[in-house]
TORPA-4810 file (N, C-alpha, C, O; in nm, 3 decimals):
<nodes>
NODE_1_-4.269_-3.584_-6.353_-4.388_-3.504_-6.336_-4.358_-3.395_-6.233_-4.290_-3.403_-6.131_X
NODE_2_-4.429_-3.283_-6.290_-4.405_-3.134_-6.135_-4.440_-3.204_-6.024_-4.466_-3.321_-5.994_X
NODE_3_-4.433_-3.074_-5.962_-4.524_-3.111_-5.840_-4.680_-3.049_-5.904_-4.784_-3.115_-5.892_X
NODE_4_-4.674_-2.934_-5.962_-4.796_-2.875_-5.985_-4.877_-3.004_-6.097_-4.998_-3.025_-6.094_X
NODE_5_-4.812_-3.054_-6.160_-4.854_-3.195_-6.243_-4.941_-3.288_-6.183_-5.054_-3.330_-6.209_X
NODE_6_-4.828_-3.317_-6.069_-4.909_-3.427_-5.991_-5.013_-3.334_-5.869_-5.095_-3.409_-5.816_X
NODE_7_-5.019_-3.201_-5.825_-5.126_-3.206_-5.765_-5.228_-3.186_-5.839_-5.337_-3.176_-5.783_X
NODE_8_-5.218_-3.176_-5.987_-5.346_-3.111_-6.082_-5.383_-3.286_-6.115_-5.495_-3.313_-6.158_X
NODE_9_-5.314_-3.362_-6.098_-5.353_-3.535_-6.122_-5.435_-3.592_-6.039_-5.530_-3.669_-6.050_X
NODE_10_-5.353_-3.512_-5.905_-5.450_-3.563_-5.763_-5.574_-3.545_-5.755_-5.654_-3.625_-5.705_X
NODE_11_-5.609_-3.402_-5.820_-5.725_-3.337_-5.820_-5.816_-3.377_-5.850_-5.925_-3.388_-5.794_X
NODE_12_-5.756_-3.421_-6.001_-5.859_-3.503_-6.059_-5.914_-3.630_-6.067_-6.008_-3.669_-6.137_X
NODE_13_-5.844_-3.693_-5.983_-5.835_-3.875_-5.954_-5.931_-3.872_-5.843_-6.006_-3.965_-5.816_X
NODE_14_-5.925_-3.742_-5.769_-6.006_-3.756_-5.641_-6.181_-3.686_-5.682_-6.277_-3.688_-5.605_X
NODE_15_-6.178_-3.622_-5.837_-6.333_-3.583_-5.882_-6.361_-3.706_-5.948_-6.478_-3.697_-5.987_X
NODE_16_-6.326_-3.787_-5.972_-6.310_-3.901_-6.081_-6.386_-4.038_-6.033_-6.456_-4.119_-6.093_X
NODE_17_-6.321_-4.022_-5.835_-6.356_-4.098_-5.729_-6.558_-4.076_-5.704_-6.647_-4.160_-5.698_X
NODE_18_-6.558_-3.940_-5.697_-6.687_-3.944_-5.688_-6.789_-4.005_-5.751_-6.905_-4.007_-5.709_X
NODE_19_-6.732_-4.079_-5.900_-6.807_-4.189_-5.934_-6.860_-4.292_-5.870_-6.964_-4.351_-5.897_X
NODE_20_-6.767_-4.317_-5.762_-6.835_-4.466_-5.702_-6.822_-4.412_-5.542_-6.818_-4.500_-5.457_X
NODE_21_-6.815_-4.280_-5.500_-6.819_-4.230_-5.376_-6.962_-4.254_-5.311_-6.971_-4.272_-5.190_X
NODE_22_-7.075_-4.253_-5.395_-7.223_-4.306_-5.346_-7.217_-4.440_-5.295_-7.256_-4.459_-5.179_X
NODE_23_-7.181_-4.519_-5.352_-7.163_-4.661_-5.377_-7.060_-4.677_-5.194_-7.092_-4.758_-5.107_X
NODE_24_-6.988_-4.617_-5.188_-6.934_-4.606_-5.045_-6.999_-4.541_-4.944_-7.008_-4.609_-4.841_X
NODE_25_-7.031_-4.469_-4.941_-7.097_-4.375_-4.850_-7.236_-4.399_-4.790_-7.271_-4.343_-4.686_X
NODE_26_-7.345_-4.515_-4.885_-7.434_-4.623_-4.853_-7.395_-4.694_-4.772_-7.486_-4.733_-4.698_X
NODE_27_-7.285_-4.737_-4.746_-7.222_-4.797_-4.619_-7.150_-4.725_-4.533_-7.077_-4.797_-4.464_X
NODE_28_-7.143_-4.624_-4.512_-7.056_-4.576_-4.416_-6.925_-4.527_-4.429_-6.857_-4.482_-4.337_X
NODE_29_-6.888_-4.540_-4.570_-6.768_-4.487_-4.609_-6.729_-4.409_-4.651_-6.782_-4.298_-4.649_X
NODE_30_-6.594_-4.443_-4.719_-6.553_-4.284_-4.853_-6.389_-4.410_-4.845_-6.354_-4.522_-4.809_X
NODE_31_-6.332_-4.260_-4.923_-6.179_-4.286_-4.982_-6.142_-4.185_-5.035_-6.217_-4.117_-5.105_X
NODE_32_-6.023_-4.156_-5.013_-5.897_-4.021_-4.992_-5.814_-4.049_-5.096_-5.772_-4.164_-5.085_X
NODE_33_-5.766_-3.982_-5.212_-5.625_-3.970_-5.258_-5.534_-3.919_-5.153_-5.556_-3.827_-5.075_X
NODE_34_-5.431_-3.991_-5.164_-5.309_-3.945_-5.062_-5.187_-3.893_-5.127_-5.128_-3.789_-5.095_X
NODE_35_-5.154_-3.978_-5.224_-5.068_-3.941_-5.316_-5.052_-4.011_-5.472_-5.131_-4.087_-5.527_X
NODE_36_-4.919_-3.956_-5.526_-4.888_-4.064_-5.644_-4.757_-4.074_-5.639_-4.683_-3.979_-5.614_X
NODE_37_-4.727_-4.171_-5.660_-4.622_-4.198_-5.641_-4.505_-4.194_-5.825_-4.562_-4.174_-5.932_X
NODE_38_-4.392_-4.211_-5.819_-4.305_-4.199_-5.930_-4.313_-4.296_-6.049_-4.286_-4.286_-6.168_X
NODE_39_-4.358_-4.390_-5.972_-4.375_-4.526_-6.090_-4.530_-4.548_-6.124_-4.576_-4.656_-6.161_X
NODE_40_-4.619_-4.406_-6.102_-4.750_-4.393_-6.123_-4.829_-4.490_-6.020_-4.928_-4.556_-6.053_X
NODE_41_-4.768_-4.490_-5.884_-4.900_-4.599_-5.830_-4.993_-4.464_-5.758_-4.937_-4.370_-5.702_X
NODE_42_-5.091_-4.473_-5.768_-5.196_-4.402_-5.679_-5.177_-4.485_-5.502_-5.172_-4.604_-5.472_X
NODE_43_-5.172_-4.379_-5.428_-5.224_-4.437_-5.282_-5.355_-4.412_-5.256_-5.408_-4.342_-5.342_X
NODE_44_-5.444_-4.454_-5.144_-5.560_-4.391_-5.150_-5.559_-4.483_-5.018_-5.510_-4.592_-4.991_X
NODE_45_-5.656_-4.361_-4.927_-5.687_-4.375_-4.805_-5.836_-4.451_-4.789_-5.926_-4.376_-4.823_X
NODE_46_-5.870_-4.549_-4.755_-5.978_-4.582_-4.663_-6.055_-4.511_-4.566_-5.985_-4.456_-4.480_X
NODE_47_-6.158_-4.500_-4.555_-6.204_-4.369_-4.463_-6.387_-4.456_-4.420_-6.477_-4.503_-4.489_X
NODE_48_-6.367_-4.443_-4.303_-6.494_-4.471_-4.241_-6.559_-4.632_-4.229_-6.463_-4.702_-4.196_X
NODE_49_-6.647_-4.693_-4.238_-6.662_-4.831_-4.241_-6.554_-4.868_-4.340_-6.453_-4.915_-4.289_X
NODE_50_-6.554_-4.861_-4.429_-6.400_-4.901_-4.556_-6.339_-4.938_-4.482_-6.336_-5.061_-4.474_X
NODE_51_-6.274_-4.877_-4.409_-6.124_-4.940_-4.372_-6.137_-5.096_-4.314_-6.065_-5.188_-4.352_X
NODE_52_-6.245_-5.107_-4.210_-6.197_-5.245_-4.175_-6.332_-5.347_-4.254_-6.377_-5.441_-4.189_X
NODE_53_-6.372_-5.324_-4.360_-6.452_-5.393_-4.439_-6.397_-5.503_-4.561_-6.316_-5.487_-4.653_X
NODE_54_-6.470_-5.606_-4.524_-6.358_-5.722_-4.584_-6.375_-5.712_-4.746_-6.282_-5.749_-4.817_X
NODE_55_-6.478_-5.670_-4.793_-6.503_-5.625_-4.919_-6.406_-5.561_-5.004_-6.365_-5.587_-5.117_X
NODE_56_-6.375_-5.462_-4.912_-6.251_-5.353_-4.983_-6.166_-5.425_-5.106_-6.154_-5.385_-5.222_X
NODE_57_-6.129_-5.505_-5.065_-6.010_-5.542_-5.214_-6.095_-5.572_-5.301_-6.031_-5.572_-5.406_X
NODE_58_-6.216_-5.601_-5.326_-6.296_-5.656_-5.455_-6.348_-5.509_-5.486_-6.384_-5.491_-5.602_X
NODE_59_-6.359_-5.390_-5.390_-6.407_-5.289_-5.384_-6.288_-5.221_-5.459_-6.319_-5.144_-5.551_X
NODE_60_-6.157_-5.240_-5.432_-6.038_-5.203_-5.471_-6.043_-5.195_-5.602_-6.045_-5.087_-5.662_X
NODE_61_-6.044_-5.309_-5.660_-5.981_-5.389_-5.825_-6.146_-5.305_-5.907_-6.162_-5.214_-5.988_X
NODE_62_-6.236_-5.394_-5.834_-6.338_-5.363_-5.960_-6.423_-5.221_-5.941_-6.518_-5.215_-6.019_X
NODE_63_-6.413_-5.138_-5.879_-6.416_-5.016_-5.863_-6.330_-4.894_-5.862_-6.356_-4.797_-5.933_X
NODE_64_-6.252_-4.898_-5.801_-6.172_-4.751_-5.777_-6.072_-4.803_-5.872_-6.076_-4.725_-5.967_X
NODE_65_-5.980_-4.898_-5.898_-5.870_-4.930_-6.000_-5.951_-4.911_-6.123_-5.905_-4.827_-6.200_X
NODE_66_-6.053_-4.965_-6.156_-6.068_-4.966_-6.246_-6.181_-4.818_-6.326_-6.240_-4.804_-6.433_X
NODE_67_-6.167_-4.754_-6.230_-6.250_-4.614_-6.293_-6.142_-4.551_-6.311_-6.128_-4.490_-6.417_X
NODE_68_-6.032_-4.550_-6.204_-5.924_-4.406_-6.199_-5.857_-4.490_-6.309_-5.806_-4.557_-6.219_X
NODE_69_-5.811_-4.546_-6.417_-5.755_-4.657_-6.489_-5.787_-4.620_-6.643_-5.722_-4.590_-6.743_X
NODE_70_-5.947_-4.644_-6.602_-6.018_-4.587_-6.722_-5.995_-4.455_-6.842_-6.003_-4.457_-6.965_X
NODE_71_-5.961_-4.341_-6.741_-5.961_-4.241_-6.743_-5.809_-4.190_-6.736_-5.764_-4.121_-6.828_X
NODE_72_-5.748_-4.216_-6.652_-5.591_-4.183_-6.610_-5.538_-4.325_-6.675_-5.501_-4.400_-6.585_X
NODE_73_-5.521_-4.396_-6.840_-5.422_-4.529_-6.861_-5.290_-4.485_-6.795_-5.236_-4.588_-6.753_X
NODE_74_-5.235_-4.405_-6.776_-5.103_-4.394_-6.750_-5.084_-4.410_-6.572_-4.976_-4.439_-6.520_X
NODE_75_-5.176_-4.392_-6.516_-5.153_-4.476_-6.409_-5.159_-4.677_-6.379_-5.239_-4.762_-6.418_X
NODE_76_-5.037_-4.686_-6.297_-5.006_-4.827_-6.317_-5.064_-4.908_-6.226_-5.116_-5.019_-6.243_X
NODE_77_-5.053_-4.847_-6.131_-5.157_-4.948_-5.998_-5.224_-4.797_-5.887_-5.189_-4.681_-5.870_X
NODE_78_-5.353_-4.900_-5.824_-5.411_-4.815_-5.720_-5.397_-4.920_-5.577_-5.457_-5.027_-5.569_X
NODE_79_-5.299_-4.861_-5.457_-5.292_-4.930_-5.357_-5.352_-4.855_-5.231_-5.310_-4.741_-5.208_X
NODE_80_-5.451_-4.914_-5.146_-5.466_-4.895_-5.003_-5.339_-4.859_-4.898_-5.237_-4.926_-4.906_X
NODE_81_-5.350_-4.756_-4.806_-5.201_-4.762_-4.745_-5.287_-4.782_-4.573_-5.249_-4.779_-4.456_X
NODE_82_-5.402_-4.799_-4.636_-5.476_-4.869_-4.421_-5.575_-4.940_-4.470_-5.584_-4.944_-4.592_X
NODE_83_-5.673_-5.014_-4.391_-5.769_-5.068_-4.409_-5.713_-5.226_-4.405_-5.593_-5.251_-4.394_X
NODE_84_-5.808_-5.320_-4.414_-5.778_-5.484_-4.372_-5.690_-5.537_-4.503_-5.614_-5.632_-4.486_X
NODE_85_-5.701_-5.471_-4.639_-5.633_-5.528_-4.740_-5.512_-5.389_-4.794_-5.487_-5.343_-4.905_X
NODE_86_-5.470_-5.362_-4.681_-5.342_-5.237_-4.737_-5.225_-5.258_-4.774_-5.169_-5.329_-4.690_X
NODE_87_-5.167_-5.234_-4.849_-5.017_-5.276_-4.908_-5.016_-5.268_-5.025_-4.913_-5.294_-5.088_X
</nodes>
């Protein structure tokens, strides 16, 4: 993939996010695309109550994996790189 590829991917993974950006932001949060990586994993930043909210990984899988997933199949995984469930 370009670079212009993957920032036109980023772009859109991060308008895509605004699906469930309400759903965060009721609590105090949000979440960042950071990057993508070569083997298609999405990173994504934690931002605001998120990060240290124990929820996040159920917030992870059945929300943000599974919208940016929906839409982008060719991405393979979505990982946290901060917050209580990052790696």
């Amino acid at each position: 993939m370009s670079e212009s590829e993957k920032e036109s991917l980023i772009k859109n993974i991060d308008l895509t996010l605004d699906e469930i950006r309400p759903h965060l932001k009721v609590d105090g949060g949000d979440i960042e695309v950071v990057d993508i990586t070569a083997d298609m994993t999405v990173q994504v930043k934690w931002v605001g109550n998120c990060i240290n909210c124990t929820m996040s990984a159920m917030t992870m899988r059945a929300g943000v994996e599974q919208t940016i997933k929906a839409k982008y199949p060719e991405i393979q995984n979505v990982v946290a790189v901060n917050g209580v469930n990052a790696g």
